[in-house]
C-alpha positions in Angstrom: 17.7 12.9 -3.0 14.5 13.5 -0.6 12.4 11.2 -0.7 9.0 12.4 0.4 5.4 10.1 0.5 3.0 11.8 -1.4 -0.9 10.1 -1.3 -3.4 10.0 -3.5 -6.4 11.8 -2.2 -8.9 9.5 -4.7 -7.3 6.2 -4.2 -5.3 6.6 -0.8 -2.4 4.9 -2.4 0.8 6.9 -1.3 4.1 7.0 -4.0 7.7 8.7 -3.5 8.8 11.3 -5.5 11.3 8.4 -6.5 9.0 6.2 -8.7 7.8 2.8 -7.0 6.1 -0.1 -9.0 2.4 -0.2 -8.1 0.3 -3.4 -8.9 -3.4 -3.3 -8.9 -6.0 -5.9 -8.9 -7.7 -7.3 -12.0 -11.6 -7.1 -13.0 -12.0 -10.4 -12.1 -10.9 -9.9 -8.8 -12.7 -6.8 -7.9 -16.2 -8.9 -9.0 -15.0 -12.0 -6.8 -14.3 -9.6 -3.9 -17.6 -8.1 -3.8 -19.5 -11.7 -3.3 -18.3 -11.2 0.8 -21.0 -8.6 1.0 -23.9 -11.0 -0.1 -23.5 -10.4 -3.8 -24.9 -6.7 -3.4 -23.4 -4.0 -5.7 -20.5 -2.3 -4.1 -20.7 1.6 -2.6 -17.9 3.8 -3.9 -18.0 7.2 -2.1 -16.8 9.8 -4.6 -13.1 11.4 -3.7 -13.1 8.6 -1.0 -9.3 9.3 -0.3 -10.1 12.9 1.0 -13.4 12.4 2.1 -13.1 9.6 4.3 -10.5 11.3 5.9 -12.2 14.4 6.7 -14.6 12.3 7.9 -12.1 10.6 10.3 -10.8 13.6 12.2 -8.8 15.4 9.3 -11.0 18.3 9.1 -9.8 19.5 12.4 -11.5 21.8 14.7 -12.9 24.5 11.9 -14.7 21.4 9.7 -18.0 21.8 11.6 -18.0 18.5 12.6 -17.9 18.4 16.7 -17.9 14.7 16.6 -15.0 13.6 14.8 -11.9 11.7 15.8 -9.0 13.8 17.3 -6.0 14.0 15.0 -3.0 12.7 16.8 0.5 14.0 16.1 2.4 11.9 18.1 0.0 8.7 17.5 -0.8 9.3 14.1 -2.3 6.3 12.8 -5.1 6.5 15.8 -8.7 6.6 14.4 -11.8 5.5 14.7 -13.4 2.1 12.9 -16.7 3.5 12.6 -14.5 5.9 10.0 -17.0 8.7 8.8 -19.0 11.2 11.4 -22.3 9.5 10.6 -20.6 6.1 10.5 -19.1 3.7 7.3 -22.7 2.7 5.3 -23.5 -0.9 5.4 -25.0 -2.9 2.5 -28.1 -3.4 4.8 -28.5 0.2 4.7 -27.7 0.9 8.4 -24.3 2.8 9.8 -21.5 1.7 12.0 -21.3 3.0 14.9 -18.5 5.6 16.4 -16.5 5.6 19.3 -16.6 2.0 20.1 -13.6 0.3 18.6 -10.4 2.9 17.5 -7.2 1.5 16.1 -3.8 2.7 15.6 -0.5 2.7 15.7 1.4 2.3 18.9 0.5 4.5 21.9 3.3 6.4 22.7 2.1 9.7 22.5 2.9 13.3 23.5 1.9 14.6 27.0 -1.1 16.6 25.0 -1.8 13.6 23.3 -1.6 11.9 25.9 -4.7 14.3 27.4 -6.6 13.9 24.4 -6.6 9.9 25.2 -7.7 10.0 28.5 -10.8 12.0 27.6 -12.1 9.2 25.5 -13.2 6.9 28.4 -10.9 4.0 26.7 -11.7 0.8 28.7 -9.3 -1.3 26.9 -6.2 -1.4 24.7 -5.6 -4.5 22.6 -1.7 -5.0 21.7 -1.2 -7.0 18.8 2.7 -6.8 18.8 5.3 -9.8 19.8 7.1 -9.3 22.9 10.1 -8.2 21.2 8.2 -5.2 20.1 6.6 -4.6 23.4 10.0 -4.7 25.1 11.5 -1.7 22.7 8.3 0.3 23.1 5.7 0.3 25.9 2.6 1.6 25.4 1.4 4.4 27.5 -1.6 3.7 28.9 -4.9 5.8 28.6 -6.0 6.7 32.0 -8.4 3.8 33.1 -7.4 1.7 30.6 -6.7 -2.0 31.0 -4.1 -3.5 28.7 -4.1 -7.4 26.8 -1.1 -8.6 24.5 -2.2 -10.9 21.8 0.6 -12.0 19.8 -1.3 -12.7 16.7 1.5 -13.7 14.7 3.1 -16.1 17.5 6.8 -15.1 16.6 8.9 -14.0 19.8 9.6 -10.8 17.5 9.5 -9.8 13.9 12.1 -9.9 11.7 13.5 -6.9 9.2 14.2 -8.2 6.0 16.2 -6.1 3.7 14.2 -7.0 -0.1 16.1 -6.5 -3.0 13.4 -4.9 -5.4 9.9 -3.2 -4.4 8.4 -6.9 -6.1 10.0 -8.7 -3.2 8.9 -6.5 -0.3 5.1 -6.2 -2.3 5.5 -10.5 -2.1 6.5 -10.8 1.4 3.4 -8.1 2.3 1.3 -9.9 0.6 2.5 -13.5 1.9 2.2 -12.3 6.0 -1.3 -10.9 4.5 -2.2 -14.7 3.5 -0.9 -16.1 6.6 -3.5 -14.3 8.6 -6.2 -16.3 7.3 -4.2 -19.4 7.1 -1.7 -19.5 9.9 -2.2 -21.4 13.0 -1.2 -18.7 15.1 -2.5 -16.0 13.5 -5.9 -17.9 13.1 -5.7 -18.2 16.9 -4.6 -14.5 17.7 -7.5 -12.9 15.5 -10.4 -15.5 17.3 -9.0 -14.5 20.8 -9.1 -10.5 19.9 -13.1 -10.8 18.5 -13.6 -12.8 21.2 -12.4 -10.0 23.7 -14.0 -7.9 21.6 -17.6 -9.4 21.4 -17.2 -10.2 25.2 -15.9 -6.9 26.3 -17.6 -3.3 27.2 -17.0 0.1 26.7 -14.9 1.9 24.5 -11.5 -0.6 23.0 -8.5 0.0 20.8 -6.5 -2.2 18.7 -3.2 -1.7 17.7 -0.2 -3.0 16.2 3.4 -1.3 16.2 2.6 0.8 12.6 -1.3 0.5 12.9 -1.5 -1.1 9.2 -1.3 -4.6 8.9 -2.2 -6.5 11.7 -4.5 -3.4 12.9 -5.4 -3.2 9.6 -6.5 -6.7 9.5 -8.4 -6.4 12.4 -10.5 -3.3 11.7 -11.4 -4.9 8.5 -12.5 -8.3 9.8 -14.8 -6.0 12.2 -16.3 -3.7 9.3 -16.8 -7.3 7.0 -18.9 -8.1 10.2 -20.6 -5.1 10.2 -21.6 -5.4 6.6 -20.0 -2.6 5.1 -18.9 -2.8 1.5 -15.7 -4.0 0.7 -15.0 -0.6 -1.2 -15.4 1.6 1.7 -13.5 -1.5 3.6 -10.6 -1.1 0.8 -10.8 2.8 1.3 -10.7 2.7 5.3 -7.5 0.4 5.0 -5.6 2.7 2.5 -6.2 5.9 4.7 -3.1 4.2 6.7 -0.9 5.7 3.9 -2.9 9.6 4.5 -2.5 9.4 7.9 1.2 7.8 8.4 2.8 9.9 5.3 5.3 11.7 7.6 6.7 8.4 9.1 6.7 6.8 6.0 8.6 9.1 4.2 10.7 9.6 7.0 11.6 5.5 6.8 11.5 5.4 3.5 14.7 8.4 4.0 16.2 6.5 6.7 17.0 3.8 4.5 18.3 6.0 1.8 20.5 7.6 3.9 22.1 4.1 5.0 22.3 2.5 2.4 21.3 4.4 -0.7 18.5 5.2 -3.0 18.5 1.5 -4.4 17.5 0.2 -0.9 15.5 2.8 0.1 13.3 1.9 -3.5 13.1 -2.2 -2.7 11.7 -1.4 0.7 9.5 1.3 0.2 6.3 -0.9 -0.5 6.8 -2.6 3.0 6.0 0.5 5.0 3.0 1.5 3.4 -0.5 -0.5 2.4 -1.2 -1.6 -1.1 -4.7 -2.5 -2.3 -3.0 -5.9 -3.1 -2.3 -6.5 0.0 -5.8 -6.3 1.9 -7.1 -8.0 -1.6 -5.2 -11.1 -1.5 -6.4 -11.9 2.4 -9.8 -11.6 1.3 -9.2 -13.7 -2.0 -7.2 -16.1 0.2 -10.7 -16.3 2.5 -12.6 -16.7 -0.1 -10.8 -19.5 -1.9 -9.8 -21.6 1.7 -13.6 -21.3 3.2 -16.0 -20.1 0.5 -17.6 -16.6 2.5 -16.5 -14.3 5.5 -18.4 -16.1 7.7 -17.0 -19.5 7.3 -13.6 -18.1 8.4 -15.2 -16.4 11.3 -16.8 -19.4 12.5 -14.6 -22.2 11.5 -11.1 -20.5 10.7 -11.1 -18.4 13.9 -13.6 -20.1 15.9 -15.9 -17.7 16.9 -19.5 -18.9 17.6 -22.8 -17.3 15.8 -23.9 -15.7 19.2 -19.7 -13.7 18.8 -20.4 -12.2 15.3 -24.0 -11.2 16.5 -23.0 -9.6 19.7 -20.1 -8.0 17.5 -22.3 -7.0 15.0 -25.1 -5.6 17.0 -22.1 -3.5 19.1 -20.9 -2.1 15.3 -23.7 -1.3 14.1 -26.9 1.3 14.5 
């Protein structure tokens, strides 16, 4: 049977023609969540899914918008933070700002894509993969760019678990989600990125191998400092599942083919993003240090003049 990933263009969640349990969080959550963004009421964007992607770069050429973020084939999770043309809203009724901070997925692209990179003037690329990963696939490096590693999980590699059911693989997400904002390591890893970040000119990307989850992370630690509601947050981190669909369906068939529909099932949930994963990280913020900013500051370690500097460089 082919299993291909099919997205939701008002939610950004992505499903399989083969049916995958999907948990979603509760009204009590969704009002705790929204006390990160100084208790204001939350900004939904109507048809968010397709919208913010058009926004991105998915319009392509012919969508009238001269500014957006080139569409990558081989480097398809590459975007920008800023998200939208005019930039993500924030509470405080300002925009962030484009073509500062991009993310993606590993950088091995194409030799047009490659071209494509090199015009953007990218000062910096931020790898947040273990050495393991680094060693199976080097990035190639925008022309001018200089290159950091920060392991912000500490492990020497990462492992790949084989879950039994699509609840165990949503778990273990959702655990490695929690350990970001707990974990010694990862607490380190994310303070020495903003720090590079807030310390750092020109234009800088940050990327993990898939461009989801520790990327993912990162880009929405950045927008929480930039104010923007955690809606549009929550939106930005589920276009990973719009923009990766061909390689998740294609992983998703790899493990089918190897070792059956049954398997390919329990570990679909691992190579896409779920709203509970992103959700529990921000719960898990909440409940260890009370607001965002207490996990900037002491969690992480950054200083108040940091998040400023970051903030003044996100937003306009």
């Amino acid at each position: 049977m082919t299993l291909t990933a099919k997205v939701d263009s008002s939610s950004g969640r992505i499903g399989f023609d083969i049916h995958v349990p999907q948990r979603t969080a509760t009204e009590d959550v969704c009002r705790s969540r929204r006390a990160f963004l100084k208790g204001t009421a939350s900004v939904m964007l109507a048809g968010a899914g397709s919208a913010l992607l058009s926004a991105c770069g998915g319009g392509g050429p012919g969508s009238g918008d001269a500014a957006v973020t080139p569409r990558l084939a081989s480097v398809e999770n590459f975007r920008d933070v800023g998200g939208a043309a005019a930039g993500y809203p924030t509470i405080d009724g300002k925009v962030v700002r484009r073509g500062v901070f991009y993310r993606s997925n590993v950088l091995a692209p194409s030799a047009a894509d490659k071209a494509t990179l090199d015009s953007l003037g990218i000062a910096v690329v931020y790898d947040l993969r273990t050495p393991g990963e680094i060693a199976r696939t080097a990035d190639a490096l925008p022309v001018g760019a200089g290159y950091q590693t920060i392991n912000v999980i500490g492990a020497d590699d990462v492992a790949s678990p084989a879950y039994d059911t699509p609840a165990d693989a949503i778990a273990a997400m959702e655990r490695a989600q929690r350990d970001y904002v707990l974990g010694a390591a990862q607490r380190q890893g994310f303070g020495a990125l903003l720090t590079q970040l807030a310390a750092t000119t020109g234009v800088q990307v940050i990327h993990s191998s898939y461009g989801k989850d520790r990327a993912g992370w990162a880009a929405a630690l950045l927008l929480s400092i930039a104010n923007v509601p955690f809606d549009v947050i929550m939106q930005d981190y589920l276009l990973s599942n719009t923009y990766a669909a061909a390689s998740i369906s294609a992983r998703v068939a790899a493990v089918s083919t190897q070792s059956g529909q049954t398997a390919a099932l329990a570990n679909a949930p691992a190579f896409s993003v779920q709203p509970s994963f992103l959700q529990v990280a921000f719960d898990q913020v909440h409940e260890t240090f009370g607001t965002m900013n207490a996990y900037l500051t002491q969690g992480l370690g950054l200083s108040p003049d940091q998040i400023d500097r970051l903030h003044d460089r996100l937003v306009v």
